[in-house]
RODO-2510 file (C-alpha; in nm, 4 decimals, decimal comma):
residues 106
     n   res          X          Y          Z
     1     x     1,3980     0,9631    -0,5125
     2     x     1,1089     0,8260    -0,3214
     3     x     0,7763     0,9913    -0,2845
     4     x     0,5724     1,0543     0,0568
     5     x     0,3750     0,7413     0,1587
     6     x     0,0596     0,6877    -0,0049
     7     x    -0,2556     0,5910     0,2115
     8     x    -0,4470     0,2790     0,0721
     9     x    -0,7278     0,4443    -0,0094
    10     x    -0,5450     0,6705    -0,2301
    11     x    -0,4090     0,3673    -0,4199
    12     x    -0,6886     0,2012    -0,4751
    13     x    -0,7824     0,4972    -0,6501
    14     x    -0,4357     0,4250    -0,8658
    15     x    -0,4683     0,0587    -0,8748
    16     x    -0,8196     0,1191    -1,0463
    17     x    -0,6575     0,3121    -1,3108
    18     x    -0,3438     0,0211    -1,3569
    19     x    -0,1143     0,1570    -1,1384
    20     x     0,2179    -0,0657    -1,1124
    21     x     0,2893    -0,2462    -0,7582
    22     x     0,5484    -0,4439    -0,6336
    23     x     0,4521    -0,6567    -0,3106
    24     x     0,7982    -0,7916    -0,1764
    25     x     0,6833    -1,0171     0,0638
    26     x     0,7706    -1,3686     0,0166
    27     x     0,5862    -1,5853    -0,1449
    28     x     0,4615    -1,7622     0,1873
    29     x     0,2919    -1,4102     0,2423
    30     x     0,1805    -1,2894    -0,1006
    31     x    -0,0055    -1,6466    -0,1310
    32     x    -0,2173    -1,5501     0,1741
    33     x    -0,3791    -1,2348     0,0312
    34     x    -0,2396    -0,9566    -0,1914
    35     x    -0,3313    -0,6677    -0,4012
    36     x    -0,4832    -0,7914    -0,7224
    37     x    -0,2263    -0,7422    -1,0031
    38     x     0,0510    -0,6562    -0,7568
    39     x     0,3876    -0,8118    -0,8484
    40     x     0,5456    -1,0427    -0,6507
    41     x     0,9129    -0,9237    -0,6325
    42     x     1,0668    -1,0552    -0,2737
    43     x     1,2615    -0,7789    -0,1194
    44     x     1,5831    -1,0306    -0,1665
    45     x     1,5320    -1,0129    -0,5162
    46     x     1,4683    -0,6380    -0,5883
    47     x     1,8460    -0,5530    -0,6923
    48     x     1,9012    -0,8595    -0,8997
    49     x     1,5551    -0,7813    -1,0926
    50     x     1,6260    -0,4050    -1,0879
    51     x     1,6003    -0,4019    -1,4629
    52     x     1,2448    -0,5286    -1,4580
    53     x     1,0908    -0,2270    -1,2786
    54     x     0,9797     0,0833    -1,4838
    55     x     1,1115     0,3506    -1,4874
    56     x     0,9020     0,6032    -1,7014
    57     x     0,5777     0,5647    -1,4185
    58     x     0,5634     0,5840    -1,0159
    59     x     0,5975     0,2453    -0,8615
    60     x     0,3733     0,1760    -0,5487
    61     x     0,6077    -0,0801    -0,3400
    62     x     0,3648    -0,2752    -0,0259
    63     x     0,5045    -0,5162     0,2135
    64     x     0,2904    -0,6372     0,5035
    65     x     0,3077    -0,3092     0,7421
    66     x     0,5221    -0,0708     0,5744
    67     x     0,8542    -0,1249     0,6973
    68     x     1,0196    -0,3591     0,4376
    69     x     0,8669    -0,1738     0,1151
    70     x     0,9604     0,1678     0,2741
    71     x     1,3176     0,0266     0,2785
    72     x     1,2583    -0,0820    -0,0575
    73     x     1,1327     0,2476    -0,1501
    74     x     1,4172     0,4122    -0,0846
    75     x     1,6088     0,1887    -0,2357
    76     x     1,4523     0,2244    -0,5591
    77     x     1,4318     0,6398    -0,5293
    78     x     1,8154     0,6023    -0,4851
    79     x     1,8347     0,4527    -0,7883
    80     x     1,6428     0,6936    -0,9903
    81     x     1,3140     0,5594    -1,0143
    82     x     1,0074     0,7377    -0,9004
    83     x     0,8715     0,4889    -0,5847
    84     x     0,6311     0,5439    -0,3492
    85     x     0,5494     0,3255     0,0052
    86     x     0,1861     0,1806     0,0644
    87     x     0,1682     0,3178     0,4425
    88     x     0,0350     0,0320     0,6640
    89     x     0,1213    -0,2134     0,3655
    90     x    -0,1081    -0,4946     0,2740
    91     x    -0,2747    -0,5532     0,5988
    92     x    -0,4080    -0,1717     0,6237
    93     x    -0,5146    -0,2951     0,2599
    94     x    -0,7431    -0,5837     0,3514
    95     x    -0,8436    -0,3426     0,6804
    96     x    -0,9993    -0,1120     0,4479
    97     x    -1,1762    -0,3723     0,2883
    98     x    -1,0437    -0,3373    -0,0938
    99     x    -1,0025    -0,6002    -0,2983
   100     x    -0,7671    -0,9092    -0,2034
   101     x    -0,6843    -1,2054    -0,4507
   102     x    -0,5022    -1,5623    -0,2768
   103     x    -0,2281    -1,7835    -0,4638
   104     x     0,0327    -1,7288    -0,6784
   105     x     0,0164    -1,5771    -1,0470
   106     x    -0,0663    -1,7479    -1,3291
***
C-alpha cells in the first residue's frame, strides 16, 4: 500500500541518507534535471521492470508535478511494496533549491 505524500524537503532529508527513488519521467525529462541518484524508470516501463524495485525499503516515486508518480504509487502499494509520492514532483524539487544533476546515467 502506498504511503501519504512526502514533501521535498522531507526527502531530501531521505535522499541524504540513500533513500531509493524512481523518477518515471521519460528520458526527454529526466535529462533536463533530476534528483541525483534517482532512477530513471519511465512510467511505461514500471510493470515490465516490477522485479527491479525493492521491496524490503520505502520507495520514493517523483514525476514532474505529482500526478504520474502518484499513479505510480499506487500502483506499486497495490502490489505490495511500500511507495511513497514526492508531492509537487521534481519541479517543487528544483523550487526548493536542492540538488539537481542533467544527462543520463552513467
Amino acid at each position: 500500500m502506498s504511503g501519504p505524500d512526502i514533501t521535498v524537503d522531507d526527502l531530501a532529508a531521505k535522499w541524504r541518507d540513500g533513500a531509493h527513488i524512481i523518477d518515471v519521467r521519460e528520458p526527454g525529462e529526466y535529462v533536463e534535471a533530476h534528483i541525483p541518484c534517482a532512477r530513471l524508470l519511465p512510467m511505461g516501463a514500471v510493470i515490465a521492470e516490477l522485479d527491479q524495485i525493492p521491496r524490503d525499503r520505502t520507495v520514493y516515486v517523483v514525476c514532474a508535478v505529482g500526478g504520474r508518480s502518484a499513479q505510480v504509487a499506487d500502483y506499486l502499494g497495490a502490489q505490495g511494496i511500500e511507495a511513497r509520492n514526492v508531492a509537487g514532483g521534481t519541479q517543487a524539487w528544483v523550487r526548493a533549491g536542492h540538488p539537481v544533476e542533467t544527462g543520463l546515467p552513467e
